[in-house]
Structures are given as C-alpha cells and as structure tokens.
N, C-alpha and C positions, 0 to 999 in steps of 0.2 A: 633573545628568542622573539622572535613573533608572532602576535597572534591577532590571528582572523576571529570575525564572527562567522556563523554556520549560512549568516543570509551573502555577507559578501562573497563567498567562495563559491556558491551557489548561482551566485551572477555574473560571477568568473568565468564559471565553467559552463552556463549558458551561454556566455558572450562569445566566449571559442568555440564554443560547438556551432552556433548558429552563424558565425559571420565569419568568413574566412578571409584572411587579410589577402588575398589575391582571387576574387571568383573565377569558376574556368567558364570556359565556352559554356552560352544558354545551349541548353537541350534544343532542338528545333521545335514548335508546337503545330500540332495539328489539329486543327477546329473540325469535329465527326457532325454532320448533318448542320442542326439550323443552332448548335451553342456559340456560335459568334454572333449569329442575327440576334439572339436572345440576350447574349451577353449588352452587345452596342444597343438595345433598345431600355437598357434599365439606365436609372438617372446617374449622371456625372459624377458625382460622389462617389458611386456603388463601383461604376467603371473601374473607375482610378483604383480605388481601394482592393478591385478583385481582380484586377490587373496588376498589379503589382505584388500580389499573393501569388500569383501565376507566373511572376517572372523569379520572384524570389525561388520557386519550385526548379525552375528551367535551369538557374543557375547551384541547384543541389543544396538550399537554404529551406527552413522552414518558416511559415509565418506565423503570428501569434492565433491564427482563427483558424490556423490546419489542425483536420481532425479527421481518422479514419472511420472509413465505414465499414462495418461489420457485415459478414457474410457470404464475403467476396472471393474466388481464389487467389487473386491479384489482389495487389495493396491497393485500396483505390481511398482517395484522399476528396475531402470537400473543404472548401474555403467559406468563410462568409461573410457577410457585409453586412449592418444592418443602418438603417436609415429612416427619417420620419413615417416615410411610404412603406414600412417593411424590411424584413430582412428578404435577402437574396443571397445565393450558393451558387457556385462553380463547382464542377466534379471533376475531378482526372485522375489519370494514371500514368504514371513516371517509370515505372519500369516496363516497360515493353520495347527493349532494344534502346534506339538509342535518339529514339523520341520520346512526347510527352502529348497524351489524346486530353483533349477535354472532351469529355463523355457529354455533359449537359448544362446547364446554364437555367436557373429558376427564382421564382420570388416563392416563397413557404408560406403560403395563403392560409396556413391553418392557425385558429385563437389560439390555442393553448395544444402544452406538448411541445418536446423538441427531436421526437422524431423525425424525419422522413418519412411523408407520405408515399404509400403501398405503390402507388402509379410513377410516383418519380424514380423510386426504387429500381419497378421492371422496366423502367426506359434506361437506366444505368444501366441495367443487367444487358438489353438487345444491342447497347450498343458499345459495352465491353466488348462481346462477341466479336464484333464488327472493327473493333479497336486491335483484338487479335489477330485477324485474319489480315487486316492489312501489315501488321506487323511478321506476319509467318508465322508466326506460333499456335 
C-alpha cells in the first residue's frame, strides 16, 4: 500500500487544479478606460508579473496573488505585484460572457492596512457597471 503525506496530496491536487495539461483558448481581454495606460506606466517587474497573472486568468488558471473582492455582485478578482517602489493591483472580471475586463490598474499608496482604498473601490464599482453594459448584461 502507499502512502502519502497530507502536504504532498495537497500539492497534487493544487497542481491539477491550477495547471491543465492542455490550456484552452485565452479569454479575449478588454482594457475599460485608462487600466492599460496605468498598467504600461508601472515598472517592468510589476508589468511582467501582473501580466502574466492576467494571462494566467484568460486562459482559466489561477495565480498565486489572485484574491477576490468582496462586495461585488460579480466575482471580481485583483492580482498583485509588489516591488521596491510599492505594491500594485490589477482588477478584473472573468465572467462576463466570453470576455475578461480589466476594471483598473493602481499602485496602493496607503502605509499600513491591506485594504483597498474607499476611492479605488467606487472606480471598480463605475466601471463594473460599464463592464456590463458592454457585455449585455
């Protein structure tokens, strides 16, 4: 008989869950307002890294720094980056048909606390809205 420990089965069963041996078709992505200008002006690092959290989403993976935001009717998901200069987050939303919006693009200017500040919140919130309507829904 064989036997596992509880950490390897665990890493197992992450490994399958999160990486599919064949990924399908990326999601197509939609950049809503200025989250691409915002995105392309943070440093090289942070690009890469919250670019590729954003592809990993497209093609139906999660990444290790995806976490949801609470209070939304829609799942909506932030990514983050952090680096010398700061942490920075990407927002989107992946179910809205058979796109993927990135809602915003930020550096989290604030010392302490890992909230989301009140103002980046209600710019998620205007341009969820906006994220539906182009979507139909």
């Amino acid at each position: 008989m064989l036997q596992f420990s509880t950490i390897t089965l665990c890493q197992f069963w992450h490994t399958m869950e999160s990486v599919p041996e064949k990924p399908g078709q990326p999601r197509k992505l939609i950049w809503l307002v200025d989250s691409l200008v915002r995105l392309t002006g943070f440093p090289p690092t942070v690009r890469h890294k919250l670019g590729f959290a954003l592809y990993q989403a497209q093609i139906g993976q999660k990444h290790e720094s995806a976490k949801m935001l609470h209070g939304f009717t829609e799942t909506v998901w932030q990514v983050r980056a952090d680096d010398p200069g700061g942490t920075y987050r990407a927002v989107y939303v992946a179910q809205l048909g058979e796109l993927m919006y990135v809602l915003h693009a930020f550096q989290k200017k604030a010392t302490s606390g890992i909230a989301t500040p009140q103002r980046e919140l209600d710019l998620i919130r205007q341009r969820l809205q906006l994220a539906r309507k182009l979507s139909g829904k």
